[in-house]
Each structure stands twice: as structure tokens, then as C-alpha cells.
N, CA and C atoms as a LAMMPS dump frame, in Angstrom:
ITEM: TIMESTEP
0
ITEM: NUMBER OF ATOMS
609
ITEM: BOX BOUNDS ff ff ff
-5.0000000000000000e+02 5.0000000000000000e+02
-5.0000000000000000e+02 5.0000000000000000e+02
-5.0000000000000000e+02 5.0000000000000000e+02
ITEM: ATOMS id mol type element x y z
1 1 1 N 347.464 105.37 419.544
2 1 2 C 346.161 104.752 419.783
3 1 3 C 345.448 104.529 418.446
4 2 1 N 344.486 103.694 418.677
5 2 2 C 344.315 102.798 417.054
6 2 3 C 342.662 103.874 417.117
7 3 1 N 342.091 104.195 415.839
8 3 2 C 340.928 104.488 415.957
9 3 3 C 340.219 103.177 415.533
10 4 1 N 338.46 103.726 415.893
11 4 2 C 337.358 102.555 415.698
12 4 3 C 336.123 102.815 414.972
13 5 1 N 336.777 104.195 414.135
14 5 2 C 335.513 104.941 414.103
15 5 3 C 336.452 106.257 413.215
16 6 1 N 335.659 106.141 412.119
17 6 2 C 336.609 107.916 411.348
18 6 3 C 335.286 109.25 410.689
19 7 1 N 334.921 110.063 411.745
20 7 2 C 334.278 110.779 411.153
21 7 3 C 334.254 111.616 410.013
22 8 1 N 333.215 111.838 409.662
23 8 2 C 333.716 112.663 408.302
24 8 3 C 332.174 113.371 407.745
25 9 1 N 332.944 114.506 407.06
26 9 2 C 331.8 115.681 406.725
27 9 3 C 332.405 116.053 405.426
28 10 1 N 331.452 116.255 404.523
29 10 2 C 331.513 117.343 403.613
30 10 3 C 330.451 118.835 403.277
31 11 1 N 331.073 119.434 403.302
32 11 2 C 330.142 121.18 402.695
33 11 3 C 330.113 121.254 401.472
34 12 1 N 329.277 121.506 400.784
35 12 2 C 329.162 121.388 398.964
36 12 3 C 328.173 122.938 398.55
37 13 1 N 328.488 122.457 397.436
38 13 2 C 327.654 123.836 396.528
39 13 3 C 325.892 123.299 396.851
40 14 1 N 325.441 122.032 397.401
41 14 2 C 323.875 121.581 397.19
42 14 3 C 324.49 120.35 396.926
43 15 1 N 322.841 119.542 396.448
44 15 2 C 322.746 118.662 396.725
45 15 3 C 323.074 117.24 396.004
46 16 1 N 323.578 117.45 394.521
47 16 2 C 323.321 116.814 393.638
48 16 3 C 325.114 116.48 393.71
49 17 1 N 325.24 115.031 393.323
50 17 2 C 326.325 114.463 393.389
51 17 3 C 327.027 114.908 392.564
52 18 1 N 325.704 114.601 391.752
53 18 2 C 326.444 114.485 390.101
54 18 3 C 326.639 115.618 389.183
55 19 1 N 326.479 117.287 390.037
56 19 2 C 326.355 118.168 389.527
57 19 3 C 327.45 119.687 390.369
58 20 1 N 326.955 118.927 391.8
59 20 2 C 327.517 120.03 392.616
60 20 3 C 329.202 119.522 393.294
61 21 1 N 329.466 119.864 394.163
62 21 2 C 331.108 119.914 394.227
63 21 3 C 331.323 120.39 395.801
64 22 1 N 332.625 119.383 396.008
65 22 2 C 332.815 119.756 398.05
66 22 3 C 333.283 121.311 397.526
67 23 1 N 333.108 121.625 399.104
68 23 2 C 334.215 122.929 399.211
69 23 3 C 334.512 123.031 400.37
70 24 1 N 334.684 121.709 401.494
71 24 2 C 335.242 121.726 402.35
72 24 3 C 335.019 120.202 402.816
73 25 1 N 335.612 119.299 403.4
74 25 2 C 335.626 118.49 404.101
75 25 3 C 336.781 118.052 405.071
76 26 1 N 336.277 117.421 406.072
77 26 2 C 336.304 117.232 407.175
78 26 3 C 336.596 115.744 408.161
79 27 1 N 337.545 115.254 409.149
80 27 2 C 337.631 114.545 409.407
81 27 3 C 337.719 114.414 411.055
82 28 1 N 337.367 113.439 411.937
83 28 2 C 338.001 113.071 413.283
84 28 3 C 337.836 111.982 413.458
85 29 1 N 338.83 111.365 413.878
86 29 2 C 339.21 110.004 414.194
87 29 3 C 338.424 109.854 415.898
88 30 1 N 337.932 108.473 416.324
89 30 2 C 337.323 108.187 417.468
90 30 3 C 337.505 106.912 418.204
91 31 1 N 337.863 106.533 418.971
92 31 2 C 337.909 105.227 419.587
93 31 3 C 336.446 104.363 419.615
94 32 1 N 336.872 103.367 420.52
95 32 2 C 335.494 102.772 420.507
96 32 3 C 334.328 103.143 421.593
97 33 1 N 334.834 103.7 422.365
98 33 2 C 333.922 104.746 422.804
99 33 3 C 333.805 106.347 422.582
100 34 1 N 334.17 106.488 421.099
101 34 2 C 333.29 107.885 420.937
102 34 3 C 334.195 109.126 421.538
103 35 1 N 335.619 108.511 422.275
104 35 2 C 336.337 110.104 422.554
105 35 3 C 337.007 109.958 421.296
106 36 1 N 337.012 111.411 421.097
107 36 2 C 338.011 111.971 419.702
108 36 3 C 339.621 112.1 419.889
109 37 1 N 340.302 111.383 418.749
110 37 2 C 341.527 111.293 418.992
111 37 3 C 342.507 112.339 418.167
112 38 1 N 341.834 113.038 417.066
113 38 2 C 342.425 113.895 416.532
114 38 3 C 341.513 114.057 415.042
115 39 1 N 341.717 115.255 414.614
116 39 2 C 340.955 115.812 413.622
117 39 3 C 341.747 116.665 412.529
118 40 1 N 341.215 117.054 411.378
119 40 2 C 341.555 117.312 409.95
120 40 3 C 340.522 117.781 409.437
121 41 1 N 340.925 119.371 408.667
122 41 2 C 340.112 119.488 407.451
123 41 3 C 340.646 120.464 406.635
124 42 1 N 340.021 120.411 405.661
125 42 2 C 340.647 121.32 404.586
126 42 3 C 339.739 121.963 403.829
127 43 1 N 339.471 123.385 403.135
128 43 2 C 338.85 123.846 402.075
129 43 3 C 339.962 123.251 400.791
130 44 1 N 338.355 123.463 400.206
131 44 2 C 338.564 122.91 398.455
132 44 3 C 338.676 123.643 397.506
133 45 1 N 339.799 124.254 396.839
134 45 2 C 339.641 125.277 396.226
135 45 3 C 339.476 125.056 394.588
136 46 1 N 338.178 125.501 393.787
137 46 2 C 337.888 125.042 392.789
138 46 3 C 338.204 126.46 392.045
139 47 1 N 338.139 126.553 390.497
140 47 2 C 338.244 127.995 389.684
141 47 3 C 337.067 129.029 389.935
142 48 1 N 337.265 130.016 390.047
143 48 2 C 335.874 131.018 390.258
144 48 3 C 334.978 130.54 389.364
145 49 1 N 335.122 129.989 388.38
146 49 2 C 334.119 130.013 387.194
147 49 3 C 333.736 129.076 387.275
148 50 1 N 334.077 127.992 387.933
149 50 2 C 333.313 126.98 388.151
150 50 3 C 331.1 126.862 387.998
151 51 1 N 331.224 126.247 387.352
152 51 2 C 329.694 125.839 386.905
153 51 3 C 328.92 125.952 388.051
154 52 1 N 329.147 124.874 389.299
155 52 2 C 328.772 124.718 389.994
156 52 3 C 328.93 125.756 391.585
157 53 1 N 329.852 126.422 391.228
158 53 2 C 329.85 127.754 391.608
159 53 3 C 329.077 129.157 391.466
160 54 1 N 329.147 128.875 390.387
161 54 2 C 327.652 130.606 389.831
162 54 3 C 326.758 129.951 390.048
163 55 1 N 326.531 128.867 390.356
164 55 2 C 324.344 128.623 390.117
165 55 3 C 324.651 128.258 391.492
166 56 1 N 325.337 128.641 392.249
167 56 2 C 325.245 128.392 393.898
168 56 3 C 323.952 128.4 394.248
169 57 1 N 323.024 127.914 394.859
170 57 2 C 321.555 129.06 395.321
171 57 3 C 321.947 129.603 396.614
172 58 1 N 320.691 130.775 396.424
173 58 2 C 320.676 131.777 397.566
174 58 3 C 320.968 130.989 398.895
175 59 1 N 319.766 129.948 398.928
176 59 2 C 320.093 129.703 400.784
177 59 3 C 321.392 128.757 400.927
178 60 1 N 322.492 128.428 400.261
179 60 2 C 323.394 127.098 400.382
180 60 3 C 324.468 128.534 400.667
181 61 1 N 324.836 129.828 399.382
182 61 2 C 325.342 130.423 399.914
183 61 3 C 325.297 131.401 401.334
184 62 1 N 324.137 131.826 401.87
185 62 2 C 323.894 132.173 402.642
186 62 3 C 324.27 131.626 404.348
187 63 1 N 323.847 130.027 403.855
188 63 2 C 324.81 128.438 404.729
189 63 3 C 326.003 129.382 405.084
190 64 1 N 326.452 129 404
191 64 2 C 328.208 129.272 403.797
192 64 3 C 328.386 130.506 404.097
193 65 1 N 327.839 131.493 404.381
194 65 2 C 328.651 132.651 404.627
195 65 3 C 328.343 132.453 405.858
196 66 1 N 327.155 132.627 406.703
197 66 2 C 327.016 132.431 408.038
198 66 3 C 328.137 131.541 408.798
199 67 1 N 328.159 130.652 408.177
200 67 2 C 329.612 129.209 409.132
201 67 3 C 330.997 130.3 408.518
202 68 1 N 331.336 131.236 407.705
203 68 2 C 332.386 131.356 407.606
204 68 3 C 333.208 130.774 406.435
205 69 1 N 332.563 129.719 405.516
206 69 2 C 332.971 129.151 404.676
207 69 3 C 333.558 129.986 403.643
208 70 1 N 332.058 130.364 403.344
209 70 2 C 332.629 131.472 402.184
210 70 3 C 333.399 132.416 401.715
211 71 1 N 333.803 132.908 403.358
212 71 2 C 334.782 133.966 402.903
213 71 3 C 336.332 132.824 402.957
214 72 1 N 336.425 131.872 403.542
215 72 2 C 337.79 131.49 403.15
216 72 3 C 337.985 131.186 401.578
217 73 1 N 336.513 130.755 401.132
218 73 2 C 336.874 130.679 399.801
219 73 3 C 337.407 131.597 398.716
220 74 1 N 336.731 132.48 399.362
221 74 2 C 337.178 133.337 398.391
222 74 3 C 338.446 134.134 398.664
223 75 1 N 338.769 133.958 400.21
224 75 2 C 340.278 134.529 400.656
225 75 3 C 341.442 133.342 399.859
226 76 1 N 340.698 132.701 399.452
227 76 2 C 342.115 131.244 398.487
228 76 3 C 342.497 130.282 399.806
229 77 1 N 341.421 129.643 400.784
230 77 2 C 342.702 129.4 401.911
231 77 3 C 342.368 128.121 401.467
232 78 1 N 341.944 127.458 400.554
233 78 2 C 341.712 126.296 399.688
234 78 3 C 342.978 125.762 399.479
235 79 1 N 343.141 124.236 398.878
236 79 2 C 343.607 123.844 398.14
237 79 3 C 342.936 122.818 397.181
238 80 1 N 343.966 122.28 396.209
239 80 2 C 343.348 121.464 394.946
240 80 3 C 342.977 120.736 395.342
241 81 1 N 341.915 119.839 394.998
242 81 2 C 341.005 118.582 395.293
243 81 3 C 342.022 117.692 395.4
244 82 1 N 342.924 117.582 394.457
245 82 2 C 344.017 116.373 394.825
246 82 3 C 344.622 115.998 395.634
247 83 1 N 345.117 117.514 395.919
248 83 2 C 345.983 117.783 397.592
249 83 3 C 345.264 117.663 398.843
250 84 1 N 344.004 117.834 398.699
251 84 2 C 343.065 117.612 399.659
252 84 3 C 342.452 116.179 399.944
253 85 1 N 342.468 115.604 398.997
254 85 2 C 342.456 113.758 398.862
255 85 3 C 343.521 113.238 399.522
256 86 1 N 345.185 113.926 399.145
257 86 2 C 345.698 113.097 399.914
258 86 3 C 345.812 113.425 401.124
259 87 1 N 346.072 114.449 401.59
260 87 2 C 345.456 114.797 402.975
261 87 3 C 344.579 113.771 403.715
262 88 1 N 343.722 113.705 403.232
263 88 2 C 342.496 113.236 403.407
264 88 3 C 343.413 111.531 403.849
265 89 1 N 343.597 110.975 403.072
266 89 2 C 344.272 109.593 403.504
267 89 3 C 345.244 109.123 404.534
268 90 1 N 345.785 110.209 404.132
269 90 2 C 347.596 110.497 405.058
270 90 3 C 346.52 110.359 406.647
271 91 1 N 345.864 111.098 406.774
272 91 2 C 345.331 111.66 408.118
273 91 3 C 344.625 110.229 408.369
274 92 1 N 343.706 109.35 407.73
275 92 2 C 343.359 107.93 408.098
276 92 3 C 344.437 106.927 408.46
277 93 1 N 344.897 107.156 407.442
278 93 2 C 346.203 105.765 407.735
279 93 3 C 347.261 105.938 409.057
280 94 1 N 346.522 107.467 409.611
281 94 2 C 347.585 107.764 411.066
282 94 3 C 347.274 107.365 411.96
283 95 1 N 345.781 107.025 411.695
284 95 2 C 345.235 106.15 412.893
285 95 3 C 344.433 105.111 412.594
286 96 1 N 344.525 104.61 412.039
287 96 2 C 344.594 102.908 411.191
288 96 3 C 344.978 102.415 409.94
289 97 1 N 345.228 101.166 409.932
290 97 2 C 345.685 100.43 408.704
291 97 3 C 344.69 99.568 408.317
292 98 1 N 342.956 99.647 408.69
293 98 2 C 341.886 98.52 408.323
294 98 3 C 340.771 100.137 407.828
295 99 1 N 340.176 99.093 407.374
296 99 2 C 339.313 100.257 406.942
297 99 3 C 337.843 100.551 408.125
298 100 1 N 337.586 101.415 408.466
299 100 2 C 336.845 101.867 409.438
300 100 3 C 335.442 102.173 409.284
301 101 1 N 334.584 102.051 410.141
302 101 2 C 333.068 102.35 409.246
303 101 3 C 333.089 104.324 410.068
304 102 1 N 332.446 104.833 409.017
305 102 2 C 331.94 105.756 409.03
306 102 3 C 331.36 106.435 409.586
307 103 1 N 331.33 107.755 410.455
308 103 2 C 330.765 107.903 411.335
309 103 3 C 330.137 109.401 410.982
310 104 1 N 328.408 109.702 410.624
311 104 2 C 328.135 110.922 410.573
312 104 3 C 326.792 111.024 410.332
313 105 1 N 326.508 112.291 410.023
314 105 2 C 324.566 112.218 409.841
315 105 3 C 324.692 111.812 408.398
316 106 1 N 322.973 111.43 407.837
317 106 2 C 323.169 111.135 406.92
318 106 3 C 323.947 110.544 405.813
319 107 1 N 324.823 109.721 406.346
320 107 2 C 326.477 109.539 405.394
321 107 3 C 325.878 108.681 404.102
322 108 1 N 325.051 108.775 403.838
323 108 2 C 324.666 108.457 402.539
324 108 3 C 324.938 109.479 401.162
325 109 1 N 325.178 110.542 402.024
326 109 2 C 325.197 111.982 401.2
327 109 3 C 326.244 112.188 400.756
328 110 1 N 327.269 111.978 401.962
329 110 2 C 328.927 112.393 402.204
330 110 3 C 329.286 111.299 401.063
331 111 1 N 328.95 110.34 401.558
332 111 2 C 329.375 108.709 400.114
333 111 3 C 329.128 108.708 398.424
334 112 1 N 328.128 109.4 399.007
335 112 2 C 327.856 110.425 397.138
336 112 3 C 328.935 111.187 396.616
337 113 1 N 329.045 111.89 398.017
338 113 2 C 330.211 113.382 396.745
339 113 3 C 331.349 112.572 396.632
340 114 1 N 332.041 111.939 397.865
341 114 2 C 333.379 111.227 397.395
342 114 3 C 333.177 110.241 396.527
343 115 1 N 332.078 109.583 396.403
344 115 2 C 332 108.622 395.217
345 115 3 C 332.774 109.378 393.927
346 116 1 N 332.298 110.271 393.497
347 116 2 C 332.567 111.413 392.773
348 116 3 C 333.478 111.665 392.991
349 117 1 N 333.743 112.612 393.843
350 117 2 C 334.679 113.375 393.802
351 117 3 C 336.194 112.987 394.38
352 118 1 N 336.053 112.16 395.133
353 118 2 C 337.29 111.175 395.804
354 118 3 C 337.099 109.787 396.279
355 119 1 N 336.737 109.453 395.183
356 119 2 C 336.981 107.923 395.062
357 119 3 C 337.599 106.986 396.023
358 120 1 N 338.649 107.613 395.734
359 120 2 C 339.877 106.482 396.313
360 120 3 C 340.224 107.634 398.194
361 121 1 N 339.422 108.335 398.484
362 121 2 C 339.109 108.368 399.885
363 121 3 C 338.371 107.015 400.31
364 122 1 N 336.837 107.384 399.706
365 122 2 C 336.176 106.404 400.007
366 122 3 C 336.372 105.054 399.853
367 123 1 N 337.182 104.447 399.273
368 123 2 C 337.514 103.6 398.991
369 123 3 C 338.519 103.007 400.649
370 124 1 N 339.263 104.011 401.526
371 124 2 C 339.485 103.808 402.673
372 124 3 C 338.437 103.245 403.828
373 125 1 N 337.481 103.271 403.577
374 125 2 C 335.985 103.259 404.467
375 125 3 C 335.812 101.789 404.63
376 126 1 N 335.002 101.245 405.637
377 126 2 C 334.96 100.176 405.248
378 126 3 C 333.068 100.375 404.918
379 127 1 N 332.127 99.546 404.515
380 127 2 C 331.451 99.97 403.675
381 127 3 C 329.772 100.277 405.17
382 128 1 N 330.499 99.822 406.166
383 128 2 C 329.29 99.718 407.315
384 128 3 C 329.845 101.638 407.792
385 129 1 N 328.16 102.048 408.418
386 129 2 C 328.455 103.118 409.148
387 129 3 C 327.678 103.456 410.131
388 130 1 N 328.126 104.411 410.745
389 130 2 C 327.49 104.707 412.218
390 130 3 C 326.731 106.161 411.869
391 131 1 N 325.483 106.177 411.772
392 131 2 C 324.734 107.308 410.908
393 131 3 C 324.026 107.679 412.604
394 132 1 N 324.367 108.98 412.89
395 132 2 C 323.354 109.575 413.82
396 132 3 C 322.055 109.785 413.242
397 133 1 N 321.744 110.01 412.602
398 133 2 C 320.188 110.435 412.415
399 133 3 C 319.628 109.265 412.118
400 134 1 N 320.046 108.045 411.851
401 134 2 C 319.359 106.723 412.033
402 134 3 C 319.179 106.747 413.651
403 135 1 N 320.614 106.622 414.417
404 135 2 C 320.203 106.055 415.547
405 135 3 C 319.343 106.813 416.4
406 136 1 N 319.039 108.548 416.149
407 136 2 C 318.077 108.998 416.546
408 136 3 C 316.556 108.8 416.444
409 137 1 N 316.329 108.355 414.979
410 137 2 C 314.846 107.066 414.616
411 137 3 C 314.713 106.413 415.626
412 138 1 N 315.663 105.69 415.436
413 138 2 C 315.59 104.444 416.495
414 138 3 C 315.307 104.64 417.688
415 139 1 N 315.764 105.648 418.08
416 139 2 C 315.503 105.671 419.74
417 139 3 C 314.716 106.054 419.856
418 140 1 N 313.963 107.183 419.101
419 140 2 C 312.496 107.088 419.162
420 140 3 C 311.526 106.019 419.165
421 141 1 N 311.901 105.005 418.992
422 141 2 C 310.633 104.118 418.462
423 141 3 C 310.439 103.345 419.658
424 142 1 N 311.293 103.411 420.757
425 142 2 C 311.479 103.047 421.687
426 142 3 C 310.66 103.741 422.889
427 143 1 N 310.278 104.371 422.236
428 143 2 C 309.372 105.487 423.184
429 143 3 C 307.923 105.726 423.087
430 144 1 N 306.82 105.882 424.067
431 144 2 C 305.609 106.352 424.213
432 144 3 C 305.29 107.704 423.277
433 145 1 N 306.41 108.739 423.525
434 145 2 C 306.051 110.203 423.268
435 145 3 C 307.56 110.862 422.727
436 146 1 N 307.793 110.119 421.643
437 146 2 C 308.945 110.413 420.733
438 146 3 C 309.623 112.038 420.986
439 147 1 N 308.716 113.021 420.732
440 147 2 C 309.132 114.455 420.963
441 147 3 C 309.456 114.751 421.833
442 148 1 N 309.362 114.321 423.283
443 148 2 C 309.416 114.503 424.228
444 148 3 C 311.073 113.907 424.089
445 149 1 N 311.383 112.561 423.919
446 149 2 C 312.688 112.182 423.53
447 149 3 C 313.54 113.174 422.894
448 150 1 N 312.96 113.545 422.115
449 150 2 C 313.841 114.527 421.035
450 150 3 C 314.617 115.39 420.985
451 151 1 N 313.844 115.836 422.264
452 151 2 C 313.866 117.326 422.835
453 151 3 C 315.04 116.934 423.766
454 152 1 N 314.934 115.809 424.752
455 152 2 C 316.282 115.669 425.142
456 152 3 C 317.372 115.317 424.694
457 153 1 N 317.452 114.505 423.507
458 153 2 C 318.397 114.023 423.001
459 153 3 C 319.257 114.986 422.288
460 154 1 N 318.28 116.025 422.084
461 154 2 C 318.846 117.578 421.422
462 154 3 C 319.957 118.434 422.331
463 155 1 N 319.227 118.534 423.937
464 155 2 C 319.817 118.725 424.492
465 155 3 C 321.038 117.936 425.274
466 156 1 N 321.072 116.969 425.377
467 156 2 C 322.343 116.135 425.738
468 156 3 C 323.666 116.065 424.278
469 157 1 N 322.794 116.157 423.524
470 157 2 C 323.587 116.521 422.373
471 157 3 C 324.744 117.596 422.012
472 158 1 N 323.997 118.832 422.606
473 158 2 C 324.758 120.158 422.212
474 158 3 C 325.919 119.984 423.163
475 159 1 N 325.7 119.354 424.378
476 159 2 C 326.437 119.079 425.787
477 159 3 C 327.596 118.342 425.413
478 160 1 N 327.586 117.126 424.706
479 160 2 C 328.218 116.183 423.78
480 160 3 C 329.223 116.814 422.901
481 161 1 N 328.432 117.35 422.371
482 161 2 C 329.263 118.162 420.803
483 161 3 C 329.864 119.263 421.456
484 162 1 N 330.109 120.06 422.419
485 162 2 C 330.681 120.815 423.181
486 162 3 C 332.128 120.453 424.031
487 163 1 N 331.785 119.561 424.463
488 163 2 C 332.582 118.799 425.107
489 163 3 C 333.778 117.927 423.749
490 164 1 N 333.364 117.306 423.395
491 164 2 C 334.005 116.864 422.123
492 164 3 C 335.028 117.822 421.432
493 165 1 N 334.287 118.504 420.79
494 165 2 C 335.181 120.186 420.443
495 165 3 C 335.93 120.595 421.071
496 166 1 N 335.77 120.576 422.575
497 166 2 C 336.858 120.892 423.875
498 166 3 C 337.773 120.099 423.573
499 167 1 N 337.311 119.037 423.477
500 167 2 C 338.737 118.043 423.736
501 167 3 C 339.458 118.109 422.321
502 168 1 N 338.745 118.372 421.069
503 168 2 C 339.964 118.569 420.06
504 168 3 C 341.028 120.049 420.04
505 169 1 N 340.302 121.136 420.667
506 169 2 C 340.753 121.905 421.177
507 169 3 C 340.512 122.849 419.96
508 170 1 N 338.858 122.696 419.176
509 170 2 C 338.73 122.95 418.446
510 170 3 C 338.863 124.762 418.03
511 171 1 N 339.018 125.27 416.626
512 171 2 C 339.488 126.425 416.852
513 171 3 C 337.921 127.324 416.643
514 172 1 N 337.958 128.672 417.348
515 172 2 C 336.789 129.066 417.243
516 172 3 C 335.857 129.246 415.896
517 173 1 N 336.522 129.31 414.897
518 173 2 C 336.002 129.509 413.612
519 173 3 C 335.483 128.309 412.839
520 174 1 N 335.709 127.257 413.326
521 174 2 C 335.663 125.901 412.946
522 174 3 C 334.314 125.469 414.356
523 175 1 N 334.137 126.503 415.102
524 175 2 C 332.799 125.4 416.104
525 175 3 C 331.73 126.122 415.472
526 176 1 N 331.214 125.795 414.575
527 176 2 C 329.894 126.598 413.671
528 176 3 C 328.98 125.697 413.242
529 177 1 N 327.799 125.532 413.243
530 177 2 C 327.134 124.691 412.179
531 177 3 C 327.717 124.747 410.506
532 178 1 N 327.352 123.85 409.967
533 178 2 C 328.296 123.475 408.629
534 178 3 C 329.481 123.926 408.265
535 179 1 N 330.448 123.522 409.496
536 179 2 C 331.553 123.532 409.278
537 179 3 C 332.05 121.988 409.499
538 180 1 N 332.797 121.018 408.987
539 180 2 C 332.772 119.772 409.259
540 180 3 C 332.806 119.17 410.123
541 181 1 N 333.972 119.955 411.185
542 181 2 C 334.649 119.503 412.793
543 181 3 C 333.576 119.52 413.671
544 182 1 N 332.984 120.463 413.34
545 182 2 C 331.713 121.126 414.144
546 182 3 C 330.476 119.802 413.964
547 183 1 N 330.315 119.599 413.16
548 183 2 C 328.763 118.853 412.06
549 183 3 C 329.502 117.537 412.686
550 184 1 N 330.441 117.275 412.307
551 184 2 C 331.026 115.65 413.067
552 184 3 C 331.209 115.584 413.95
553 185 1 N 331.357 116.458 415.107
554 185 2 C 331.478 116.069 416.794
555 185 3 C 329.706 116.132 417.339
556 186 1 N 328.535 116.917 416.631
557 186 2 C 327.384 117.018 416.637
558 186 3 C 326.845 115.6 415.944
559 187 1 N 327.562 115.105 415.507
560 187 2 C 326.989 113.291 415.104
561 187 3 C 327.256 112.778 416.018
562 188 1 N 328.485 112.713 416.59
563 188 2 C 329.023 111.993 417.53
564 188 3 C 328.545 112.391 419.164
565 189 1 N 327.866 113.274 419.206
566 189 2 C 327.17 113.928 420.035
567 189 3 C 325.85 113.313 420.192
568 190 1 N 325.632 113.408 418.702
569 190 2 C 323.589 112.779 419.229
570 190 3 C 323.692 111.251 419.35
571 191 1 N 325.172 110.719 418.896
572 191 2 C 325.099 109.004 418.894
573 191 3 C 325.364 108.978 420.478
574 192 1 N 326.059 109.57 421.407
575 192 2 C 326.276 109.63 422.533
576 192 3 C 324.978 109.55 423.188
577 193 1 N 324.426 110.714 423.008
578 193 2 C 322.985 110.695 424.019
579 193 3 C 322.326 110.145 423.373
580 194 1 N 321.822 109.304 422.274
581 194 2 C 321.228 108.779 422.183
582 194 3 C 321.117 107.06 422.921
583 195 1 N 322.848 106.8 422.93
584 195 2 C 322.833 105.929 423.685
585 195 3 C 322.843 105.959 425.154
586 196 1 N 323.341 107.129 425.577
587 196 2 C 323.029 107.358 427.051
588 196 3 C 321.455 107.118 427.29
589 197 1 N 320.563 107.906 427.287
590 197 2 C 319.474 108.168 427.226
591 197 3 C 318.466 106.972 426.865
592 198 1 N 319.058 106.204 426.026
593 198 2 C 318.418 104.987 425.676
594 198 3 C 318.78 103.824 426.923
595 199 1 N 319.599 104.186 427.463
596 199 2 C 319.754 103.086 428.998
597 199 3 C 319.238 103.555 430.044
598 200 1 N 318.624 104.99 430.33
599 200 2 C 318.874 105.413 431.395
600 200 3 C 317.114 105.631 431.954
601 201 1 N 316.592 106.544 430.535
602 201 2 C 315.244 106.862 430.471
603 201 3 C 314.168 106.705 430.215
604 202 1 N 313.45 106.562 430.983
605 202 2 C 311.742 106.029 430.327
606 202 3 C 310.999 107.512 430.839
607 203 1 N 309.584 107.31 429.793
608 203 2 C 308.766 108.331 429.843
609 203 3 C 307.518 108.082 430.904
């Protein structure tokens, strides 16, 4: 089956493209309606001494230990950025040969670090994307009493991203906030109810 749609996440040291560094990213492929056809990810394993490693801050590591990140890092279950790039491709080109738009929160962010840091990932993409936290704007604006929206779209969401995870048969350590599999079926989750909800409900 062809995908229509390639999600994708990255976990980093913070925020800065041009300073900080993945240490995990993340992939699932999606049809054109939004079921998941299969998924990928990998830790990034950089040198302890890494720069962008000691000036971690408190709350990014704190992120990371809570999801579990951290301790794989430091258990080595990483590999080299290189090996993780091609990974990273091998796993697109299994479910297409065109380039796909993008599917995630914010992916303005994610397009930063691979700008950087894997180029020639991004360079697989095609340059349009499907950003949940836009289409959550949006559906607000559509509304009398936005919060009131919110609040459901939150909840049809978790319902979404639950279900999703089911069907990749996701593993328990991987259904966490900022973990990628997790963070990308929760995009694909709020793009769901947002479009449900946007046909169905008025205030």
C-alpha cells in the first residue's frame, strides 16, 4: 500500500537549530485517510561530551527522563546520525517513490533540525505539510466559543492517538509524550478530530 502522508518527529537537546542536536526521531507512514501503515524510529547517539549535551537545561532533561529518553541514551541504545539518516530513508522509500508532505505539530521545527542535521532526509519531503496545530487554529475560528472547541478536540484527540498506537501495535515504552511514535499519532489524532468535529459540531 502506497502512503499519502509520512509523519515525523524529532526530540532534541532544545530549541535552537543551529546549536542543539536530535536525539531521537521518529517516523509513520499514513494513507489518505489518516490510518497508519507502519512506523520507525531510532535514538541518536552523539559523544558524551558533546557541547550540546552538558548545557542540556534542567526542564528539556527532565522532558527526557520522564518519556524514557534519557535513560536509553545513556544505556547506548543509539546509533550514529548517519545510520540513523539512512534508516530514516530506507523506511520512506518503503512506502513511496514521490515525495510526501509532512505530517506533524509544528513541523516548522522538525524542518529546522533536519535542515541541519539531515539534509538529505528532508530533502525526501515534498515541501507542503499537514501541521496539526495549524489545523487546530483553524477550527477554532470557526467557532462562537473557541475553548469550548478545544476542550473537545483535546478529547477526541487522546481517543485518536490511542487508537492509532493500537493499530501500530505500538510498544509500551514508546506511548509517552515526547517520544516520536507517540507525538506523531497525537498529530494525527488532533488532525482527525479536528476534522471530525469540524463537520459534525456547532456550539
Amino acid at each position: 500500500m502506497t502512503a499519502a502522508f509520512i509523519g515525523l518527529d524529532v526530540e532534541t537537546t532544545g530549541l535552537d537549530a543551529h546549536f542543539d542536536i536530535i536525539l531521537e526521531i521518529g517516523m509513520v507512514a499514513f494513507d489518505q485517510h489518516l490510518r497508519p501503515l507502519g512506523s520507525w524510529s531510532s535514538v541518536v547517539q552523539h559523544r558524551d561530551d558533546h557541547i550540546a549535551i552538558r548545557r542540556v537545561g534542567d526542564v528539556v532533561q527532565k522532558m527526557h527522563q520522564d518519556s524514557g529518553l534519557w535513560a536509553d541514551l545513556v544505556d547506548g541504545m543509539g546509533k550514529p546520525p548517519s545510520n540513523v539518516s539512512l534508516e530514516a530513508r530506507r523506511f520512506m522509500e518503503r512506502w513511496t517513490d514521490k515525495k510526501l508532505p509532512m505530517l506533524g505539530s509544528s513541523v516548522t521545527f522538525d524542518r529546522s533540525f533536519l535542515a541541519r542535521s539531515m539534509p538529505e532526509v528532508l530533502e525526501k519531503f515534498h515541501h507542503r505539510s499537514l501541521d496539526a496545530t495549524s489545523v487546530k487554529l483553524a477550527a477554532g475560528t470557526q467557532f462562537s466559543d473557541p475553548g469550548a472547541l478545544h476542550h473537545l478536540l483535546d478529547e477526541f484527540a487522546g481517543h485518536y492517538t490511542d487508537q492509532l498506537l493500537d493499530e501500530l501495535g505500538t510498544q509500551p515504552h514508546h506511548r509517552k509524550p515526547h517520544r516520536p511514535i507517540y507525538d506523531i499519532c497525537a498529530s494525527a489524532g488532533m488532525t482527525m478530530s479536528a476534522t471530525t468535529l469540524g463537520r459534525t459540531w456547532r456550539p
